[in-house]
TIZA-730398 format. One record per residue: residue in three letters; x, y, z of N, C-alpha, C in turn. Coordinates in steps of 0.001 Angstrom, whole numbers, plus 500000, padded with zeros to 6 digits. Example, Ala and Ser with C-alpha at 12.3 -4.5 7.8 and 13.67 -1.06 7.14 Angstrom:
% residues 2
ALA513190494310507800512300495500507800513200496700507800SER512850497750507080513670498940507140512900500030507870
END
This chain:
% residues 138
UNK610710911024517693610656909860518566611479908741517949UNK612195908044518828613013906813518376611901905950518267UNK612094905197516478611206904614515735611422903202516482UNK612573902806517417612240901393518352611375901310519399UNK611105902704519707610352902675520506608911903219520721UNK608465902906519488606940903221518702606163902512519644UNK604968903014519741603626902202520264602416902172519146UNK602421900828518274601684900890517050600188899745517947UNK598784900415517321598301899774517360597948899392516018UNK596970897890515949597343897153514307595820897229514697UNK594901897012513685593478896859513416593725895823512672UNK593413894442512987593793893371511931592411892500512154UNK591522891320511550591347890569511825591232889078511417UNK592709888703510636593006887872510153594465887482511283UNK593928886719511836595591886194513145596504885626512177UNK596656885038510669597920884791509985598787886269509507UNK597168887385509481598087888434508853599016889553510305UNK597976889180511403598727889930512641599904889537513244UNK600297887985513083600993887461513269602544887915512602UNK602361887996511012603139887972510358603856889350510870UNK602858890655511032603136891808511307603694891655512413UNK603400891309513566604190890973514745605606890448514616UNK605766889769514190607122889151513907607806890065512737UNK607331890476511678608017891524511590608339892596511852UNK607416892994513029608059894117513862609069894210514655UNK609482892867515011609688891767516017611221891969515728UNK611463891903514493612921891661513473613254892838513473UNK612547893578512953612918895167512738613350896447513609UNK612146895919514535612090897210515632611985895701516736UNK612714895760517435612076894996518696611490896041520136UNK611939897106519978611538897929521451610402898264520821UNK609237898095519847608024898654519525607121897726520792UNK606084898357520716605216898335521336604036897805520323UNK603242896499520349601870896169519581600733895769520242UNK599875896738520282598760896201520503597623895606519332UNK596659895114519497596227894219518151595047894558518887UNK593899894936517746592668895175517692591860893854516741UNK591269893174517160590551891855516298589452892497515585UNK588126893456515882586902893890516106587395895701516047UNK587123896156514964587277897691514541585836898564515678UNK584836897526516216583763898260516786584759898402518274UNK585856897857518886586497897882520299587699898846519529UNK587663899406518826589395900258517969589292901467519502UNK588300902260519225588410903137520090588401903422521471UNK587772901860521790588280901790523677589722901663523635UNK590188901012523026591629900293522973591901901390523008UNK592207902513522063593015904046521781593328904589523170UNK591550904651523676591481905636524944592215904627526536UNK592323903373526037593401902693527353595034902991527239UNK595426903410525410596959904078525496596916905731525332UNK598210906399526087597887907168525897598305907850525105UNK599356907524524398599793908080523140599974907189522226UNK599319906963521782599677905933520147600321906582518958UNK601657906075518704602897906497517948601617906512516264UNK601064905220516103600681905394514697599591904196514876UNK598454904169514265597787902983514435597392903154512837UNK597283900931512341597885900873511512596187899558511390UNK595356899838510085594448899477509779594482898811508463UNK593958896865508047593300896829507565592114897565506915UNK591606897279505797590613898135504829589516896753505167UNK589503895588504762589279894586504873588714893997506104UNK587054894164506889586948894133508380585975893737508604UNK585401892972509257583833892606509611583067893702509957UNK581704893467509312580820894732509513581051895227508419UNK581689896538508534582252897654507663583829897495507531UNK584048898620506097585156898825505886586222899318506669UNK587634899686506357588479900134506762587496901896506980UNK586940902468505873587430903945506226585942904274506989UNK585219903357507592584323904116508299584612903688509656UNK585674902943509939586574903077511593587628904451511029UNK588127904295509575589132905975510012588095907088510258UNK587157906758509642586044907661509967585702908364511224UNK585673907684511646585338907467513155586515907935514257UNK587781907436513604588632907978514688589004909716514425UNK589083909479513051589149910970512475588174912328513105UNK586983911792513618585957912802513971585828912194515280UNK587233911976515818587958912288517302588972913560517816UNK588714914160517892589599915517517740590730914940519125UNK590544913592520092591905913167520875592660912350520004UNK592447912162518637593484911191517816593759911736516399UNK593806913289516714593856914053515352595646914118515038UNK596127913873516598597650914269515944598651912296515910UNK597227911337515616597977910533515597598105909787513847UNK598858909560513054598871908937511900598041907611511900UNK597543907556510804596542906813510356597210906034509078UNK598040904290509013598034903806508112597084902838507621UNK596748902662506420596658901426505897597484900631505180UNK597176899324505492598194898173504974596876897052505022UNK596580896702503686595769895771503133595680895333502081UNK595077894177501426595067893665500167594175894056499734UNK593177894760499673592338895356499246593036896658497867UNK592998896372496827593425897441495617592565898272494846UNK591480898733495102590771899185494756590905900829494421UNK591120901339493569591339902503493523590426903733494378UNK589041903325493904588172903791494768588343904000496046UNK588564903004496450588879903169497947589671903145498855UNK590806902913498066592372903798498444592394905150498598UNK591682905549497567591504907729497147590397907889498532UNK589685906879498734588379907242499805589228907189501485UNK590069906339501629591151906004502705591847907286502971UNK592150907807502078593646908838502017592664910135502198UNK591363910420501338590954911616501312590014911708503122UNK589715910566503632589478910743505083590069910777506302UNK591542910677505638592744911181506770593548909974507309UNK593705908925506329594623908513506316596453908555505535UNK597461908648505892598610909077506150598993908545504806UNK598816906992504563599379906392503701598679905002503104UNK598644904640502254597904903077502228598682902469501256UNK599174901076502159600433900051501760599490898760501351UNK600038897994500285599070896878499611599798896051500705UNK598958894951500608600217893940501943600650893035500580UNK602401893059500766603129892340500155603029891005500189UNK604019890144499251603399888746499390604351888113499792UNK605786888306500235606530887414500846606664888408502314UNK607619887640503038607778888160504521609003889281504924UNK609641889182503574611276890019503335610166891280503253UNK609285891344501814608571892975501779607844892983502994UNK606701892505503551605974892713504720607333893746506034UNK608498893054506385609266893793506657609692894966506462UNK610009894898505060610643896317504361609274897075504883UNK608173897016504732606796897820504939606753898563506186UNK606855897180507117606970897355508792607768898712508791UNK609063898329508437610094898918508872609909900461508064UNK609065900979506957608895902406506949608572903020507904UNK606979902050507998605659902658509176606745903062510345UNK607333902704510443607647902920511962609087903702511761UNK609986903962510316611077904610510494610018906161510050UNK608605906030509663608416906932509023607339908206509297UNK606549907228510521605499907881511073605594909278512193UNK607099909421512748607044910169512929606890911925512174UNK607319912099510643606911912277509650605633912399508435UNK605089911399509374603883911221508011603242912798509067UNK601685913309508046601335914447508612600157913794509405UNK599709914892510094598399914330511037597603914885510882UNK596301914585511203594595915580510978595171917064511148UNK595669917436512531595924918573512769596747919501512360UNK597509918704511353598784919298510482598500919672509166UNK597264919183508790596578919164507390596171920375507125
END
């Protein structure tokens, strides 16, 4: 799939950090497609209103619960097994980077601290996801 024309959804709920991602998608890829999830408990209506989501792209960092008990959750969806699962968060925890990746997520990106890397980042996820593997490829 042409990586301009990705349909990423973002699990964010910090609007300085969705923002930033937006606009650097914005620069990078402009034919992408973003939808923005505020609330990880609405992740999975959102999924089931697109119908193919290129890659959806999660905070670890979330009200309620963590990042990996929404991958959790989408993971033990057998309709979003062939879709990639990133993380991109400030969260460094070794623990739970290895806990992210070993529940079927694709990749987990620290979020950079200027807006040049946040870009460079953007611009893998989306040159790269067609590539990364999926539940069903595992």
């Amino acid at each position: 799939m042409n990586p301009s024309k990705k349909h990423i959804v973002l699990l964010e709920d910090d609007p300085d950090d969705t923002e930033f991602f937006r606009t650097a998608l914005q620069d990078t890829h402009p034919g992408c497609q973003l939808t923005t999830v505020v609330d990880g408990r609405h992740l999975k209506g959102v999924l089931r209103e697109i119908e193919h989501p290129d890659v959806i792209v999660m905070d670890y960092n979330l009200p309620g619960k963590p990042g990996t008990e929404y991958l959790k959750e989408i993971r033990s969806d057998k309709s979003f097994d062939r879709v990639p699962v990133v993380m991109f968060s400030s969260h460094k925890n070794p623990v739970h980077i290895d806990a992210c990746l070993s529940n079927g997520a694709v990749h987990y990106y620290l979020k950079p601290q200027t807006f040049t890397e946040i870009k460079e980042v953007v611009n893998r996820i989306c040159n790269d996801s067609a590539g990364f593997p999926t539940l069903s490829s595992l």
